[in-house]
Every structure is written in C-alpha cells, then in structure tokens.
C-alpha positions as CSV (number, residue, x, y, z in Angstrom):
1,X,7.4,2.8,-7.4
2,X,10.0,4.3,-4.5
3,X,12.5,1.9,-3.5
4,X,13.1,3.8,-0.2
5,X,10.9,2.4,2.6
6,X,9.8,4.3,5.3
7,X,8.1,3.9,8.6
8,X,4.4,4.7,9.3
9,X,2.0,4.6,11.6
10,X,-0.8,2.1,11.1
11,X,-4.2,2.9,11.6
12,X,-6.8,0.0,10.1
13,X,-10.7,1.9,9.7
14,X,-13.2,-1.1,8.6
15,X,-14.2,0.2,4.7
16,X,-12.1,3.6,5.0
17,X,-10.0,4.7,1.8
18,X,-7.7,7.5,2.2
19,X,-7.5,9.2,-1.5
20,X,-4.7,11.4,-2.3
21,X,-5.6,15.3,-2.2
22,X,-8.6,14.4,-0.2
23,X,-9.7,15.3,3.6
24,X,-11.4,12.8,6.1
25,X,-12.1,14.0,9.7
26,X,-11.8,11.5,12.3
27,X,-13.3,11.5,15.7
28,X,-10.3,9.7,17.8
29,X,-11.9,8.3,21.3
30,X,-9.4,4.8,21.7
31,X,-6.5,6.0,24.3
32,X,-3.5,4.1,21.7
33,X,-5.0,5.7,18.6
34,X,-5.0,9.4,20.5
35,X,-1.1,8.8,21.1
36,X,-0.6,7.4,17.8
37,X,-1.8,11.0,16.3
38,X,0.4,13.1,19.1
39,X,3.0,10.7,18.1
40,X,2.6,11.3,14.5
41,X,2.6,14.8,15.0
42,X,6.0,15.2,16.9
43,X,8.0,13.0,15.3
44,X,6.5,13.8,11.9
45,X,5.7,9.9,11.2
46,X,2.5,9.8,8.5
47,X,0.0,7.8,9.3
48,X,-1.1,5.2,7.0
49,X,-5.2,5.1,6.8
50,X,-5.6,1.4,5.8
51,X,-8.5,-0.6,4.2
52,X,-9.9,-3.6,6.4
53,X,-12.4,-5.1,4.5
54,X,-16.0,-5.7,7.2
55,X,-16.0,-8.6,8.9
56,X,-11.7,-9.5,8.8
57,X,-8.8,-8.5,10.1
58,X,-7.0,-8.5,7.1
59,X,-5.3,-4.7,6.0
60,X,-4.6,-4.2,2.5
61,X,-1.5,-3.0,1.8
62,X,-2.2,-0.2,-0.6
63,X,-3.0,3.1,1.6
64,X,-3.3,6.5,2.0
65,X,-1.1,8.4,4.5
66,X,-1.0,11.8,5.9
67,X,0.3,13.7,9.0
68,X,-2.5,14.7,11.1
69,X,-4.1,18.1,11.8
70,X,-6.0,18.2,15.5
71,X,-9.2,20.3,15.0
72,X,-10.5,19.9,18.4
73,X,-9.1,18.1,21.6
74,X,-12.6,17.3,24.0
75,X,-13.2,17.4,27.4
76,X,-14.9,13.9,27.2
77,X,-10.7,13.5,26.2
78,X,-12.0,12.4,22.5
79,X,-10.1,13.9,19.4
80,X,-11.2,15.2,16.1
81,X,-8.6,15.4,13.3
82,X,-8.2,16.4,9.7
83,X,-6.3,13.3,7.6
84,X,-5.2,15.4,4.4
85,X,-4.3,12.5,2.0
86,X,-0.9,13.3,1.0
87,X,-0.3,10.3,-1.3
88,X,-0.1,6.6,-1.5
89,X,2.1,4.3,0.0
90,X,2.4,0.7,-0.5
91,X,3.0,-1.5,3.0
92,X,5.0,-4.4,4.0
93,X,2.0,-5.9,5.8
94,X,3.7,-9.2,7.3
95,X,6.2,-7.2,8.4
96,X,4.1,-4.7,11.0
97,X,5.1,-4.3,14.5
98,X,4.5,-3.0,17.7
99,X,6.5,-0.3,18.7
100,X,5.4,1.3,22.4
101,X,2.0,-0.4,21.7
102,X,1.5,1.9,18.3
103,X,1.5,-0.8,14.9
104,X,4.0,0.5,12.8
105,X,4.9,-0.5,9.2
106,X,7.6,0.0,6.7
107,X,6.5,1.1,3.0
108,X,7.5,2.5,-0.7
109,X,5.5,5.9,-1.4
110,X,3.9,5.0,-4.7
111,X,5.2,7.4,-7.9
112,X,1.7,8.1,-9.6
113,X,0.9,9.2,-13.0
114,X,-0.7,12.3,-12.6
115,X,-0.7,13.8,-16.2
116,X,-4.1,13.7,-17.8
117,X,-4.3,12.4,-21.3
118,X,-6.0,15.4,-23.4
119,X,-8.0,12.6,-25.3
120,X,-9.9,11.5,-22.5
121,X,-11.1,15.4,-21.6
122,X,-14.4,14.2,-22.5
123,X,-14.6,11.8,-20.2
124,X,-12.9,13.7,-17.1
125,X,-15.4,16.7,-17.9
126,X,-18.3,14.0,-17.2
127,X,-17.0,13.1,-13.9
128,X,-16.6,16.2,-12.8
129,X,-20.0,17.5,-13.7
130,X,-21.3,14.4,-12.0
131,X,-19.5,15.3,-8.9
132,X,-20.6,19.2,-8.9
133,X,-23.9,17.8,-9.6
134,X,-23.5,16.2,-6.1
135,X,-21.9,18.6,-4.3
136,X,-24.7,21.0,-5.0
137,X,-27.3,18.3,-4.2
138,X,-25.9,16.7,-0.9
139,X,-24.3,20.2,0.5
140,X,-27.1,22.3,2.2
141,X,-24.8,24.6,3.5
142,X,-23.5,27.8,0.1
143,X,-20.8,28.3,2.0
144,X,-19.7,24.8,2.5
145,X,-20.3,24.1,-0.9
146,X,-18.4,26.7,-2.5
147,X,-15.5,26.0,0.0
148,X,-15.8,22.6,-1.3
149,X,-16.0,23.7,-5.2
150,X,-12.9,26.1,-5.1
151,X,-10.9,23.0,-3.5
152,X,-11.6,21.4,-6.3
153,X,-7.9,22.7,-8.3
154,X,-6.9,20.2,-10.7
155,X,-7.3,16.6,-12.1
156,X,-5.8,14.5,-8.8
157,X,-8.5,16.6,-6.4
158,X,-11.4,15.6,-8.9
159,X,-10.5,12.1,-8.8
160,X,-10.1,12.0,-5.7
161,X,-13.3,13.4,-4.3
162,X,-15.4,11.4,-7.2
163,X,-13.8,8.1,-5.3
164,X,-14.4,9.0,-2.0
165,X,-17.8,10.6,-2.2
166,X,-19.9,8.9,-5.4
167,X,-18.7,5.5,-5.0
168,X,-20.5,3.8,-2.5
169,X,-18.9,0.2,-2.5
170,X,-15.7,0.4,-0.6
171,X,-14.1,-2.5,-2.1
172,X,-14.7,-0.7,-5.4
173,X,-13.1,2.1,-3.8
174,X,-10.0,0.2,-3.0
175,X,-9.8,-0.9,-6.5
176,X,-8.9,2.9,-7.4
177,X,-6.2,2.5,-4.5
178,X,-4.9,0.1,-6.7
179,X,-4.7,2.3,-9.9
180,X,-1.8,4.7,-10.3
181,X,-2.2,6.3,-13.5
182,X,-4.9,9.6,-13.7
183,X,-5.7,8.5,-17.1
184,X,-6.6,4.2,-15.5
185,X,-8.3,6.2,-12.7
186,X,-10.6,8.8,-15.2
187,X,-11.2,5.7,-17.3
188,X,-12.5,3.2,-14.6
189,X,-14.4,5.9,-13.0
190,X,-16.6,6.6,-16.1
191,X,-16.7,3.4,-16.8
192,X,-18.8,2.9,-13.4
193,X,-20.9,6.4,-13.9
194,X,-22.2,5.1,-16.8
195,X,-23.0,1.4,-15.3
196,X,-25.0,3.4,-13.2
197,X,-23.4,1.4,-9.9
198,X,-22.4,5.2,-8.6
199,X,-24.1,6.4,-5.3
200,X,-26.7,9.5,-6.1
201,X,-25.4,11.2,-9.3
C-alpha cells in the first residue's frame, strides 16, 4: 500500500463497484454531483466511485477512482459520463468533508499484484471463456461486441469485466474490491463460477 494520501472526490452509488481497467457510464442529473465531475475535470481530482451497501449510509472505504470523461452534456442539463477505473484507492472515511458543498476524502492508491501465476492458467482460461461466453450472449449488437472483445488486453481487464458483469451480488462484488493480488482475485472468481452463484454464464 502507498503511504502518500491524496484527495478525492467522493461519489457514494447504492451497490456500484468501480473495477480497475473497467468503464461505467453514468447519467449525472443532481446539480452538486454535475459540479463535482466539472470540478474533477479542471483540477484533475479523481473521483472515488464508492460502495453504499442498499438500505445505509454507510461507504466502504475500498474504491475505485477515475477522472471523468463527459460523453454528452443534455439540454434537460443532465450529464452522461465515462468512469474509466484507473485503480483502487483506499479512503479515510471518518475523515470526509465538505469542501464548497462537494464530499471530499483523503486516501492511499492501493499497489496491486498484477502478475498472473502461470499455475493457475487453467483456471484464468475458464473465466475468460465464461465471460466471452457472455459477451456473445448478452451483446446483440457485432459491433459492440467485438469492441468489447478487443478491449479485453490482458489479465487485470479480464478480471475486471468478470467482476463487474457475471457477478450479480454486489456485496460479493466488493469482496473482490478487497482482494489485491490477480492470482486471490482468479482464485475466488473460479471458485464462485463453479458454485454456480454467477449471474448467466
């Protein structure tokens, strides 16, 4: 773990993970959270996408940041926005405050392992034919598909995909927050594909 704290924008979403090398479009309609992202954007402050379990207004500290990219600003003055996960950062929750009425938070970027033990191949190769399985079943669109496919570079974008798309319980999801090693993260994914407690595959 980085010992250098830094500040970020906080932006609680009810059972929303954030995976690294993963993209979530948001449709931005609240006045502060529209600032927030033209605030992110010109001072270059990432915005931390953080889990609220449903039902609380707890936020766990564990989250996935990025700096936003505006797709489309609406004449109904509503927002839509890429969040490119850029990596993990671990928050000083009690410590949040307001700052111009944005919540902001201090945090340590978390130092992942990212390098794939070659005796768990087996295992990764599942996953990722479970998750082109999906793709090819839940994408209509060829285009979208194989735009989706070629994304698909390396270890840390498989993972990350297989979290955010084929599990469907979110606190599950934030459990793979949690885990910082690739070779944890291939392991307790297989371990729910073949529980069968995956979403569609």
């Amino acid at each position: 773990m980085s010992r250098i704290q830094n500040p970020y924008f906080i932006f609680p979403l009810t059972n929303v993970n954030l995976f690294p090398r993963t993209t979530k479009p948001l449709h931005i309609f609240e006045p502060r959270y529209i600032q927030m992202i033209d605030q992110s954007i010109q001072k270059t402050i990432p915005i931390a996408l953080c889990f609220r379990p449903e039902g609380t207004d707890e936020i766990r500290p564990i989250a996935g940041y990025a700096i936003p990219r505006i797709v489309e600003s609406r004449a109904d003055l509503t927002t839509l926005v890429f969040m490119s996960g850029s990596g993990k950062v671990k928050l000083d929750v009690p410590n949040f405050r307001l700052v111009d009425g944005l919540l902001m938070g201090d945090g340590e970027v978390v130092d992942e392992d990212i390098l794939p033990n070659e005796k768990l191949k087996p295992k990764y190769e599942a996953l990722s034919e479970a998750l082109i399985r999906w793709i090819r079943q839940h994408i209509q669109d060829q285009q979208q598909r194989e735009i989706f496919i070629r994304g698909l570079t390396g270890p840390q974008e498989v993972i990350g995909a297989f979290a955010a798309y084929l599990i469907f319980d979110y606190d599950l999801q934030y459990e793979m927050m949690e885990i910082f090693s690739i070779n944890d993260q291939i392991t307790f994914l297989y371990r729910l594909l073949e529980s069968g407690k995956l979403t569609n595959v």
